[in-house]
C-alpha positions in Angstrom: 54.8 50.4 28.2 51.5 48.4 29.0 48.6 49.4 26.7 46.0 50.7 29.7 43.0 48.5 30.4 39.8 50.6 29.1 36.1 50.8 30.3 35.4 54.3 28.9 31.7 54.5 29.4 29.4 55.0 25.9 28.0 58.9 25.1 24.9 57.1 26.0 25.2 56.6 29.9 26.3 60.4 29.8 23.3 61.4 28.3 21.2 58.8 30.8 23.5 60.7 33.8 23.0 64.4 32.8 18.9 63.6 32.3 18.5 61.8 35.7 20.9 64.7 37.5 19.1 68.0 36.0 15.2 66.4 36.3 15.6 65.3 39.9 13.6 67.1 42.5 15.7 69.5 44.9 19.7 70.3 43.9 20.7 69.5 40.1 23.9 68.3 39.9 26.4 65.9 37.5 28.6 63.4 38.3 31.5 64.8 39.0 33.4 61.3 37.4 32.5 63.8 33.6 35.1 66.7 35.0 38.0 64.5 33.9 38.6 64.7 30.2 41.7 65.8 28.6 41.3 69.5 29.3 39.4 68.8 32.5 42.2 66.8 34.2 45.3 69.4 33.0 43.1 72.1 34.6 42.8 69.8 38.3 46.6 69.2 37.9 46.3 73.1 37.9 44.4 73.6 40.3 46.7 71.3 42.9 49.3 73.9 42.4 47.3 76.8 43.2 48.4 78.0 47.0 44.3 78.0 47.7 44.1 74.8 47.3 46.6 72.6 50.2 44.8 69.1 49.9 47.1 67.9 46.7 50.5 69.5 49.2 49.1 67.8 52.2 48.6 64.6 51.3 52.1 64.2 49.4 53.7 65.8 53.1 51.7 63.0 54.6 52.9 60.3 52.7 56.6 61.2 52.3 56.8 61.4 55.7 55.3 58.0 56.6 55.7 55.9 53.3 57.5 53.9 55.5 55.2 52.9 58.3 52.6 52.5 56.0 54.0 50.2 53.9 55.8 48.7 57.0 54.2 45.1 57.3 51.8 44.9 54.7 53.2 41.5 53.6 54.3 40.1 50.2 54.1 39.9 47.2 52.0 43.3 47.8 49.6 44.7 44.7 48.7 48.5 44.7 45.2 49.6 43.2 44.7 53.8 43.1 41.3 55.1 42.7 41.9 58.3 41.2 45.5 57.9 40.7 45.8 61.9 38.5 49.2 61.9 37.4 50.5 59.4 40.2 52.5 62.0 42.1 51.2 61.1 45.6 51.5 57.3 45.1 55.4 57.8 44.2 56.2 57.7 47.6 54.5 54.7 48.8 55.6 52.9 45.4 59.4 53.7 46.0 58.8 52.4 49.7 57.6 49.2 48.8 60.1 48.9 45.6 62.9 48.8 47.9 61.8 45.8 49.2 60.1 43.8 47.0 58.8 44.4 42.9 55.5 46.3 42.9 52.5 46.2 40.7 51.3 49.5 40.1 47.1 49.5 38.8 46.0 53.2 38.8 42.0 53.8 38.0 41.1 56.2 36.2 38.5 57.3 33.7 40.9 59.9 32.1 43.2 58.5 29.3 45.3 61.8 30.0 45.5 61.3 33.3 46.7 57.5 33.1 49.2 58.7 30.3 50.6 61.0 32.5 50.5 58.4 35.5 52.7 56.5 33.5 55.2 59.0 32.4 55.8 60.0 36.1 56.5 56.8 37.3 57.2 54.6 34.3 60.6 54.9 35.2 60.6 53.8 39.1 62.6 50.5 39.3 61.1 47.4 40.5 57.5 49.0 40.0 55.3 47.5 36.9 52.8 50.1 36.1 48.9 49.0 34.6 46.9 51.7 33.9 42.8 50.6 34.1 40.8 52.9 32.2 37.1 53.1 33.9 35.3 53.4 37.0 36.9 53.1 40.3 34.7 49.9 41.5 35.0 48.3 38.0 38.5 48.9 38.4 39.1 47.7 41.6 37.1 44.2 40.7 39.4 43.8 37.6 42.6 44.5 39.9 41.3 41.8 42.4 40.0 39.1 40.2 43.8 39.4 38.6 45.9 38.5 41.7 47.8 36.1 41.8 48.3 33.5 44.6 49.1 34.7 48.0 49.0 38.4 46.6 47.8 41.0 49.3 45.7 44.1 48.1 46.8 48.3 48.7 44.1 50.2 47.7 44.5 53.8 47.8 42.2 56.3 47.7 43.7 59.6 48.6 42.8 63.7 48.1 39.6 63.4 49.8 38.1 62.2 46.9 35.2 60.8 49.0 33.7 64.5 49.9 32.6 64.4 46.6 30.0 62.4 47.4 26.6 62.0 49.4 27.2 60.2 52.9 24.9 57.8 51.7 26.5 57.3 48.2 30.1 56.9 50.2 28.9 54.0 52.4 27.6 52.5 49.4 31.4 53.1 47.6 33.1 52.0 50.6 31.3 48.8 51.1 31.5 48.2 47.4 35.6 48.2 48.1 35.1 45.8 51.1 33.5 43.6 48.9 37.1 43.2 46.9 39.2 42.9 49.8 40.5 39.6 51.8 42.0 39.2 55.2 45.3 41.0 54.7 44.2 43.8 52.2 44.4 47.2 53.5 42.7 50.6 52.0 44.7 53.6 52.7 41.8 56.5 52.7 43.0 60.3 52.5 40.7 62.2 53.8 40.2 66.3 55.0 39.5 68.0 58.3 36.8 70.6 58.5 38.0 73.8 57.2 36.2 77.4 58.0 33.8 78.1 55.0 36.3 81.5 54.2 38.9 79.4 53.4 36.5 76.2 51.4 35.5 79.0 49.5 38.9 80.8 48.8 39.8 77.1 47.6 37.2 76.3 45.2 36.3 80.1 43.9 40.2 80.3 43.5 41.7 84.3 42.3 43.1 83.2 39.2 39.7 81.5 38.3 41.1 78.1 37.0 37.9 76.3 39.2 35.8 78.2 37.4 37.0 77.2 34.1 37.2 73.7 35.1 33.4 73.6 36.4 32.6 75.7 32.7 34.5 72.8 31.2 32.5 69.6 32.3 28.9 72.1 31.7 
């Protein structure tokens, strides 16, 4: 199995994060990127499961349904780059797609060791898919995946769960132009994203029964 690539980030820059996120005027907040350790990440994987919560549901319906068409054109010799890949589960069906015609290199980003280690367990095993797990930021990532290509290789970058409502508008213009800056004429970026819900049901969701959220949020604190 492929030894992940790492880019864990020193104590230090949490320490510069949590200071510049609690002093600043108005809401206090910290990145969200510190939820994922070991214990943090098993308790998201529980959280997808919990029937609150349909974005993890909905985008694997999505994508079974049209691995297909999506993949459908993209040209070859095809990379795929996750940001946020969890345990892989979504990406399976996209991967098998593109397997089936052609081998695959698999790069999921993330900045939990647990969560790459389970990425690899769930689809370790898919033939004609090579899986690298990059252990870091999603942009540092993403530059490492497309410095690395070779040749005529086209880009897939995934970015699915509505990942990007966790940030500012501004701060997500700023992310997604960072992406364009890795892509060429031929990449594509596959972004999941989730339709206004009515604030009953956001809160249901993220103030779950069973309080697993709430242990996850009492986690990263």
């Amino acid at each position: 199995m492929p030894t992940p690539i790492s880019a864990v980030q020193p104590a230090s820059e949490l320490a510069v994060d949590v200071r510049a996120g609690l002093t600043q005027p108005g809401q206090k907040k910290v990145p969200s990127k510190y939820f994922y350790d070991d214990l943090g990440s098993a308790l998201f994987e529980a959280i997808s499961l919990l029937p609150e919560y349909g974005l993890t549901r909905a985008d694997e319906r999505l994508l079974r349904k049209h691995a297909e068409r999506i993949v459908r054109g993209r040209g070859s010799p095809l990379v795929v780059a996750e940001l946020g890949s969890g345990t892989g589960k979504k990406a399976r069906w996209l991967l098998e797609a593109l397997s089936a015609r052609q081998p695959t290199r698999y790069y999921p980003i993330e900045i939990s060791p647990a969560a790459l280690a389970a990425c690899r367990h769930e689809l370790g095993e898919l033939a004609g898919v090579a899986v690298t797990g990059i252990e870091g930021e999603y942009l540092e990532g993403l530059r490492a995946v497309a410095g690395g290509r070779r040749g005529d290789e086209r880009l897939l970058v995934l970015f699915l769960g509505s990942s990007i409502g966790n940030m500012e508008h501004s701060d997500a213009i700023v992310f997604l132009k960072g992406v364009r800056r890795h892509l060429k004429p031929g990449d594509a970026l596959l972004l999941g994203t989730d339709l206004e819900k009515p604030v009953s049901r956001l809160i249901a969701a993220y103030d779950d029964a069973t309080g697993v959220t709430r242990a996850f949020n009492l986690n990263l604190l």
